[in-house]
C-alpha beads as a LAMMPS data file, in Angstrom:
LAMMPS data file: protein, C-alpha beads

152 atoms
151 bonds

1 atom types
1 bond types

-500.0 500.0 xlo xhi
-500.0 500.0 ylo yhi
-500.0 500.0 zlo zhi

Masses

1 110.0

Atoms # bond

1 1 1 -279.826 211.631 213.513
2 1 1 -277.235 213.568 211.447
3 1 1 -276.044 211.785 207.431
4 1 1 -273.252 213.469 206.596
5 1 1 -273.428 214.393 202.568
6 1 1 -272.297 212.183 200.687
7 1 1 -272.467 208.569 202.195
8 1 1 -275.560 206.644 201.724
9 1 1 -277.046 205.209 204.741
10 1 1 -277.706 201.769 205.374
11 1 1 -281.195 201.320 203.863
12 1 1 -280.287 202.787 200.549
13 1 1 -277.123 200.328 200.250
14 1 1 -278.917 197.504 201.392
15 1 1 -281.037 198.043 198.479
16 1 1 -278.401 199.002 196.111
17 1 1 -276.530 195.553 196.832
18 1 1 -279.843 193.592 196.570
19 1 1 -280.597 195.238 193.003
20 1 1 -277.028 194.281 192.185
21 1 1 -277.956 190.707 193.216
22 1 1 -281.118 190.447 190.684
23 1 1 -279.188 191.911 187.848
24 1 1 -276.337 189.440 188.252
25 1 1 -278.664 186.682 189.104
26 1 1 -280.796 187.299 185.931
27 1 1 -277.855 188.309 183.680
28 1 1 -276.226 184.592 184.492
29 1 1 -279.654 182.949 183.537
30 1 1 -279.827 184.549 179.911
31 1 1 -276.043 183.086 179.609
32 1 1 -276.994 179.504 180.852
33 1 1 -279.758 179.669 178.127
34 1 1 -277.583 180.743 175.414
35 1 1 -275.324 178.183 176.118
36 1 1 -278.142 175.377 176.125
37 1 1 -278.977 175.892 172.591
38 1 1 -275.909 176.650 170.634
39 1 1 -276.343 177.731 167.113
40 1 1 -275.039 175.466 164.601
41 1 1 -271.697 176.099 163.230
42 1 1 -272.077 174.401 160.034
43 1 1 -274.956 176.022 157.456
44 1 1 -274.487 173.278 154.456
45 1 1 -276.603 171.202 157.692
46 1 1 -279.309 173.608 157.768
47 1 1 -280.039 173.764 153.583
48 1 1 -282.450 171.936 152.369
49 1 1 -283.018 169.257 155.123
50 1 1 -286.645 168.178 155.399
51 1 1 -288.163 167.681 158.585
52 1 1 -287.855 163.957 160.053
53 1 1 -291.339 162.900 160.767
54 1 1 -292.393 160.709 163.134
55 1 1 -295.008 157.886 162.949
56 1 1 -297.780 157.981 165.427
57 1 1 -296.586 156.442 169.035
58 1 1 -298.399 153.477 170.515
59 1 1 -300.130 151.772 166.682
60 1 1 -300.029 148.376 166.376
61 1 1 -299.386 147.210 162.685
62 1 1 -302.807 147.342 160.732
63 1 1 -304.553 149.580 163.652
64 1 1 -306.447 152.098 161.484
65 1 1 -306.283 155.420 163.097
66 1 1 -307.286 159.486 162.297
67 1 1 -304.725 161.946 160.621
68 1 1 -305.550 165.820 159.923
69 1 1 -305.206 166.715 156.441
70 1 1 -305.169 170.148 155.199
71 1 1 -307.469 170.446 151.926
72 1 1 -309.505 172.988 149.857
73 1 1 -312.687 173.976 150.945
74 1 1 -315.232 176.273 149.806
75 1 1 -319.238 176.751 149.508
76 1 1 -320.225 173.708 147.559
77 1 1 -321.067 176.174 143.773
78 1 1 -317.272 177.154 143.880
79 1 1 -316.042 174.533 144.029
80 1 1 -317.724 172.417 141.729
81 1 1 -316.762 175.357 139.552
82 1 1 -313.816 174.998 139.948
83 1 1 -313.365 171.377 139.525
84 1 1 -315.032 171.841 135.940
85 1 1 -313.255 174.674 134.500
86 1 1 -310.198 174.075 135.913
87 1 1 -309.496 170.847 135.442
88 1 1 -312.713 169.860 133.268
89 1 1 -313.979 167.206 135.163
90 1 1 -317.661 165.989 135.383
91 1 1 -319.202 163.628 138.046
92 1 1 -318.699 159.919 137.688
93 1 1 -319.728 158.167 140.407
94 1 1 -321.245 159.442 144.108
95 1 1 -321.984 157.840 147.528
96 1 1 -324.036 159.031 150.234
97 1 1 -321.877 159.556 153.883
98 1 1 -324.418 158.801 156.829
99 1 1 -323.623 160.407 160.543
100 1 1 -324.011 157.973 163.737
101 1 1 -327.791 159.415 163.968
102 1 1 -328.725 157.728 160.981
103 1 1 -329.197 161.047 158.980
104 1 1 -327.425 162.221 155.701
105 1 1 -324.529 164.580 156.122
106 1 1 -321.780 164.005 153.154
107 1 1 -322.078 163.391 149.525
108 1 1 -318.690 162.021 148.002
109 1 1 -318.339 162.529 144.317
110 1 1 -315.679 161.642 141.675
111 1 1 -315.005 163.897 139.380
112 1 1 -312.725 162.321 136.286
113 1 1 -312.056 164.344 133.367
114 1 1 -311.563 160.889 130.638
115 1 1 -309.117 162.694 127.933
116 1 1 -306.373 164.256 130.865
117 1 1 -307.113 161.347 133.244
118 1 1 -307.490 163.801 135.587
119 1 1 -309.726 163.030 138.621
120 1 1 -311.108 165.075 142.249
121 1 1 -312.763 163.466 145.193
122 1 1 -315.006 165.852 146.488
123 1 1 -316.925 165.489 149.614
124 1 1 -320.071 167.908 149.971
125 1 1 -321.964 168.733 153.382
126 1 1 -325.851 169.300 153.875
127 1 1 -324.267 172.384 154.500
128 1 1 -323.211 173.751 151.680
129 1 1 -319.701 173.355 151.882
130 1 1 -317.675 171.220 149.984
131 1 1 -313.801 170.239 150.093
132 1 1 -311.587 168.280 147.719
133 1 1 -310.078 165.202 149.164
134 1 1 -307.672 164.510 146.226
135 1 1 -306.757 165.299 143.326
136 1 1 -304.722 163.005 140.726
137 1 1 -303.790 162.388 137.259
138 1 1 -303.254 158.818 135.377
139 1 1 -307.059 157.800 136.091
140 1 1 -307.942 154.159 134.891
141 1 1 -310.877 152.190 135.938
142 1 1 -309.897 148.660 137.008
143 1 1 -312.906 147.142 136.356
144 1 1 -315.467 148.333 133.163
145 1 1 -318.382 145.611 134.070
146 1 1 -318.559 147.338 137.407
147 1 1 -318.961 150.492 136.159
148 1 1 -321.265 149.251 133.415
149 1 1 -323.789 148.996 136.289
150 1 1 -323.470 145.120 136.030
151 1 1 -322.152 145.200 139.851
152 1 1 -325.111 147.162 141.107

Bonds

1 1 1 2
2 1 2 3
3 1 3 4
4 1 4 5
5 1 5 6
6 1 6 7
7 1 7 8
8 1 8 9
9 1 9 10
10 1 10 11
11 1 11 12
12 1 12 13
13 1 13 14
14 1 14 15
15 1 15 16
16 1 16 17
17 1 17 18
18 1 18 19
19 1 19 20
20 1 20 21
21 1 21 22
22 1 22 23
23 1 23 24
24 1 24 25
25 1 25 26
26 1 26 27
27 1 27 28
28 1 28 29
29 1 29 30
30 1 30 31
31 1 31 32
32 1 32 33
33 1 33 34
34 1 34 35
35 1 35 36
36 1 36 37
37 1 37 38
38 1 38 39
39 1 39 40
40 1 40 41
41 1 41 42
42 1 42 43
43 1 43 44
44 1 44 45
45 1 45 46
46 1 46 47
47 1 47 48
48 1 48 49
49 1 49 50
50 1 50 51
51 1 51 52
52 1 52 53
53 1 53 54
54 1 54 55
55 1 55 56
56 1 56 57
57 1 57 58
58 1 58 59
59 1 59 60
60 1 60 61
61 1 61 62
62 1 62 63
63 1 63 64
64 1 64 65
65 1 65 66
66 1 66 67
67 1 67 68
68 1 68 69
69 1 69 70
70 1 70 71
71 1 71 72
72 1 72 73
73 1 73 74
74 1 74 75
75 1 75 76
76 1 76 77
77 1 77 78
78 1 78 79
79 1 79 80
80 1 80 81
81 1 81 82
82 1 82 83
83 1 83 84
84 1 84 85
85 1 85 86
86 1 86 87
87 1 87 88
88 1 88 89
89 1 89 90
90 1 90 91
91 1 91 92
92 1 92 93
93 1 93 94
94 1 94 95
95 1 95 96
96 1 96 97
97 1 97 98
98 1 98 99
99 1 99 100
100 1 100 101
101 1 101 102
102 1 102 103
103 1 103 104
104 1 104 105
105 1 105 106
106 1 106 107
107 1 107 108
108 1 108 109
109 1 109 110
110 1 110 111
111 1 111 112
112 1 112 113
113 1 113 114
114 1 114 115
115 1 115 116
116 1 116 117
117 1 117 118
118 1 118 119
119 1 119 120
120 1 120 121
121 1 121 122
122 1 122 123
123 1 123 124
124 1 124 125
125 1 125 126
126 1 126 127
127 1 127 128
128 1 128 129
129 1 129 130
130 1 130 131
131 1 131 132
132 1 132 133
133 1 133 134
134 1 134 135
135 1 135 136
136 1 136 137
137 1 137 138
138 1 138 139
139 1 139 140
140 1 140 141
141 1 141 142
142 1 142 143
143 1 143 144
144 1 144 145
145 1 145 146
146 1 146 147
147 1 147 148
148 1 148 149
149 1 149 150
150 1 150 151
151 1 151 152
């Protein structure tokens, strides 16, 4: 069979109009996406607005539940370094944390500094890390028997 120079023959514009196809196809998709999420035309919106966030789905009122927290961790030396030369804060009060197995795993400490009023909650592992669960100023104790050892 004979092709004359200069026309294509079937197969190649078969596959010419089928290419054509996909790029149309695929150019109309990246439109239809750009329309579904228009940019906003007003920027004074954008400034400044803090995020709206939602409370967990599916609590009843008074249903305690778990949140993630980010906090400061570090081996247990640094940061009890930290807590006393930063802030100068010595040890108050402890409790020992227990795991289900019965065995220790946490020591919580307070850590108040009595002329700032500042204060840490530190919880230790039997690992040797440590992380600080808050921080505050304004610390006050409620009660002076308790802490008197009068409640123990």
């Amino acid at each position: 069979m004979y092709i004359e120079p200069g026309y294509p023959n079937l197969k190649h514009l078969v596959i010419i109009i089928i290419l054509f196809i996909i790029m149309v196809l695929c150019l109309n998709g990246c439109i239809a996406a750009a329309q579904e999420a228009p940019l906003p035309q007003d920027n004074s919106k954008m400034e400044n607005t803090p995020p709206i966030i939602q409370s967990p789905q599916g609590r009843g009122y008074g249903q305690i539940f778990q949140m993630m927290k980010p906090m400061m961790c570090n081996d247990t030396a640094v940061v009890e370094n930290y807590i006393h030369n930063r802030f100068g804060e010595k040890e108050l009060a402890y409790g020992l944390n227990y795991n289900q197995m019965g065995a220790q795993s946490m020591l919580t400490t307070i850590y108040v500094n009595p002329a700032s009023k500042t204060f840490s909650i530190v919880e230790h592992s039997a690992a040797g890390m440590s992380c600080i669960l808050g921080q505050g100023v304004t610390f006050d104790v409620l009660d002076e028997e308790l802490m008197l050892g009068r409640g123990f």
